[in-house]
C-alpha positions in Angstrom: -10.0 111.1 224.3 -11.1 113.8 221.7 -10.5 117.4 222.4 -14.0 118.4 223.4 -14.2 115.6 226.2 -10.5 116.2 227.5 -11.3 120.4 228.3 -14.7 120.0 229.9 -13.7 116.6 232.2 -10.2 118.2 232.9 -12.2 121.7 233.9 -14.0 119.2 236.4 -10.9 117.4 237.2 -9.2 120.8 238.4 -11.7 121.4 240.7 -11.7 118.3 242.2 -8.1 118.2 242.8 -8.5 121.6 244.4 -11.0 120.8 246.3 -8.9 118.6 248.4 -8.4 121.1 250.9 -11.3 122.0 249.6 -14.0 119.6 247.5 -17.9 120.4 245.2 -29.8 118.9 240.3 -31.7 119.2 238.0 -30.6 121.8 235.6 -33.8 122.4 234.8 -34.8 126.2 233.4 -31.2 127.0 232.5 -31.3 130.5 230.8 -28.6 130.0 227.5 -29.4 133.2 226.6 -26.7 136.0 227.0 -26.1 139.2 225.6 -22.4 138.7 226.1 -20.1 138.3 223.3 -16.8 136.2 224.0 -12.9 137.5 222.9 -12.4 133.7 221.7 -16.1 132.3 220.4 -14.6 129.1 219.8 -16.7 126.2 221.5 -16.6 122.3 222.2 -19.0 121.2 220.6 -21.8 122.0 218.4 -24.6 121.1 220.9 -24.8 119.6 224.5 -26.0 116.1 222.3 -22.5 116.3 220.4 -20.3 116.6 223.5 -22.0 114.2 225.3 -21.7 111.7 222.2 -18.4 112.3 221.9 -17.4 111.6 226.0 -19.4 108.6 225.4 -16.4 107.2 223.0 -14.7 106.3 225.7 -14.9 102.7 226.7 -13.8 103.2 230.3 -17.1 105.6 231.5 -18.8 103.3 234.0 -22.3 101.7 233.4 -24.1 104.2 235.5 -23.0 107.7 234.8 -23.1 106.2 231.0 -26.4 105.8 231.2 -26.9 109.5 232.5 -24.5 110.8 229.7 -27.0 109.2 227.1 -29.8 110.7 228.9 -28.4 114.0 228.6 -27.4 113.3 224.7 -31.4 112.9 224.4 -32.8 115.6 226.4 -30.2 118.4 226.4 -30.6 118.5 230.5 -29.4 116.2 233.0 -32.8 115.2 235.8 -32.0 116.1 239.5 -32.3 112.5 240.7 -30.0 110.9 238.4 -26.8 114.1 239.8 -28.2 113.2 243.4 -27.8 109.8 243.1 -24.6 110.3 241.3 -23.0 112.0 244.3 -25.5 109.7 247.0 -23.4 106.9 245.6 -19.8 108.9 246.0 -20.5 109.5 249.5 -21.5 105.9 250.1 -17.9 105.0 248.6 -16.2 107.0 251.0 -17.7 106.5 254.1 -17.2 102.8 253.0 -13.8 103.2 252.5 -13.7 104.5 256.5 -13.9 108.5 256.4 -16.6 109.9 259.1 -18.3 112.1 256.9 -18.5 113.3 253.2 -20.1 116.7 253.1 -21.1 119.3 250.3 -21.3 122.6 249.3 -24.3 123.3 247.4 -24.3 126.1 245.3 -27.5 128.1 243.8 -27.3 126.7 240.3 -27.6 122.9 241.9 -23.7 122.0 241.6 -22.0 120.3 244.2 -18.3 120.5 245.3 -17.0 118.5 248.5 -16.5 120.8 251.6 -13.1 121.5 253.0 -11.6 119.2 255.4 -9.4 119.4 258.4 -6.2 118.3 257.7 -5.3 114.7 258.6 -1.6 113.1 259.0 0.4 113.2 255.8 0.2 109.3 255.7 -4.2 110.4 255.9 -4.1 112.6 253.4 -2.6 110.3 251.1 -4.9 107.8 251.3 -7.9 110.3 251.0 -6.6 111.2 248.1 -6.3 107.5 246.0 -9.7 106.8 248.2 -11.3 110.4 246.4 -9.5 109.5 243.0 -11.3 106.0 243.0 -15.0 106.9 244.4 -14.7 110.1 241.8 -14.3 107.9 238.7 -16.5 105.4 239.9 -19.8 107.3 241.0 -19.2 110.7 239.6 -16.2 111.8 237.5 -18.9 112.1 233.9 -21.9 113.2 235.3 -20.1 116.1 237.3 -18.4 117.2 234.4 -21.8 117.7 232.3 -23.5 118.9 235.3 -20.9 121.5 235.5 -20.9 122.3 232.2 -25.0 122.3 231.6 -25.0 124.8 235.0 -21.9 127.1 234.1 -20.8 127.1 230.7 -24.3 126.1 228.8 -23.2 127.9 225.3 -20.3 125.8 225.4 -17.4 128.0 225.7 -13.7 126.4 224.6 -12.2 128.9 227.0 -12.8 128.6 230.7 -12.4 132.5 231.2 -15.3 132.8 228.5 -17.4 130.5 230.2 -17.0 131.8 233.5 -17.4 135.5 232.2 -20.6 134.2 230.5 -22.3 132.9 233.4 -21.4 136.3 235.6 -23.5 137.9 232.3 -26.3 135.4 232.7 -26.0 136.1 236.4 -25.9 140.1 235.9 -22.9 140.1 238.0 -20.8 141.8 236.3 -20.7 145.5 233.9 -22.0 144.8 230.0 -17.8 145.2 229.5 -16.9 142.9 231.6 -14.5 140.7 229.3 -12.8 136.9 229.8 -9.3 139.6 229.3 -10.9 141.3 232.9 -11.5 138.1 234.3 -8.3 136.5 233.5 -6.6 139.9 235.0 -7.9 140.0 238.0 -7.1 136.2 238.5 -3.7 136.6 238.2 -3.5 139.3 241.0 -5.2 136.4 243.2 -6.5 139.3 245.8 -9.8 138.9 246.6 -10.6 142.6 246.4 -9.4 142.9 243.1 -12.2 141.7 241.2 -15.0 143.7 240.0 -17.8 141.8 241.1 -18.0 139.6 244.9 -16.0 136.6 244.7 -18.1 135.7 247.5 -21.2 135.6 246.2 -22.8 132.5 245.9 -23.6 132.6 242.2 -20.8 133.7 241.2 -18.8 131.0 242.8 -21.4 129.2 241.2 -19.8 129.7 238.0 -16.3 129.5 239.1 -16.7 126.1 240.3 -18.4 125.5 237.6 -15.5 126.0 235.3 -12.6 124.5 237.2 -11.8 127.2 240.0 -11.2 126.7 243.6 -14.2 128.5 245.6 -14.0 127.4 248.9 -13.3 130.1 251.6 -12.0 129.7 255.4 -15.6 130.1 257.1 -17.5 128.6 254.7 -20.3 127.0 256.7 -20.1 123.4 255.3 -16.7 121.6 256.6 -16.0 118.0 256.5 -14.4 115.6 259.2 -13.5 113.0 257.8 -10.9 111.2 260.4 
């Protein structure tokens, strides 16, 4: 796996492992634009084609989400059906595989991130978690991480902190100033009223979940149960 695959799929991959006790079409008329400039410019790839040609090197990227992958190569945009299906088809796994329910989170810029659960028996969670691990890299493990990355990080930011910072600019949700350093910051106090712009906020968790951060809050409207 070349560099430029292994960052963007392991930003999704952090999310998803997250997301266990918490879990998240058409990209269509994504600004790219941005006014912001990054700390660390350095990028993944030299277009959305070139990333997607190089996660396509890897033999084991299933029939399906490979054929998304090389319609995004070709268009630079991933269609809403082909991320609904995508997810359609991950739900379908589960519920096969026994659970009650599979819901989502849908956030403003289209992306999807599996609701939190109630807690099952430790001999529950376990399995959820090989059942999650299997559906994930059959139906959706590729075509999340481009979605995620056409949605939150569409100039192709290296840096995760860049890419979220970027997309809070693109969002105007943050001060012209506002740097990945600021961001990276107030991450590391964890509080939630120690950032400068509403965690809560739909976009803006938008573009943390976007780029591998856990968004989910107690309350959150959308919860799974799945025993």
């Amino acid at each position: 796996m070349s560099k430029g695959q292994s960052i963007a799929v392991r930003a999704f991959l952090s999310v998803l492992c997250l997301g266990v006790a918490c879990f998240g079409a058409g990209c269509d008329g994504n600004d790219q634009s941005s006014e912001y400039i990054p700390e660390n410019g350095a990028k993944i790839g030299a277009s959305v084609a070139d990333v997607m040609k190089d996660w396509l090197e890897d033999p084991d990227v299933p029939a399906a989400q490979r054929a998304v992958l090389e319609r995004v190569a070709a268009t630079g945009d991933m269609e809403s059906l082909d991320y609904e299906q995508s997810w359609a088809q991950y739900r379908q796994c589960m519920t096969d595989l026994g659970y009650r329910e599979i819901k989502l989170q849908k956030y403003p810029s289209g992306l999807y991130i599996e609701a939190l659960h109630l807690a099952g028996t430790a001999r529950q969670e376990s399995k959820y978690e090989e059942d999650r691990a299997q559906c994930t890299a059959e139906h959706v493990e590729y075509v999340q991480a481009a979605y995620a990355m056409l949605a939150g990080n569409p100039n192709l930011y290296e840096d995760a902190d860049e890419a979220v910072v970027d997309c809070l600019h693109r969002e105007n949700l943050v001060a012209a100033d506002y740097t990945a350093s600021s961001f990276a910051e107030e991450s590391a106090r964890g509080e939630e009223d120690d950032y400068s712009f509403d965690i809560r906020d739909m976009k803006a968790r938008s573009c943390l979940a976007s780029n591998g951060h856990l968004t989910a809050f107690i309350g959150d409207d959308v919860e799974e149960r799945l025993w």
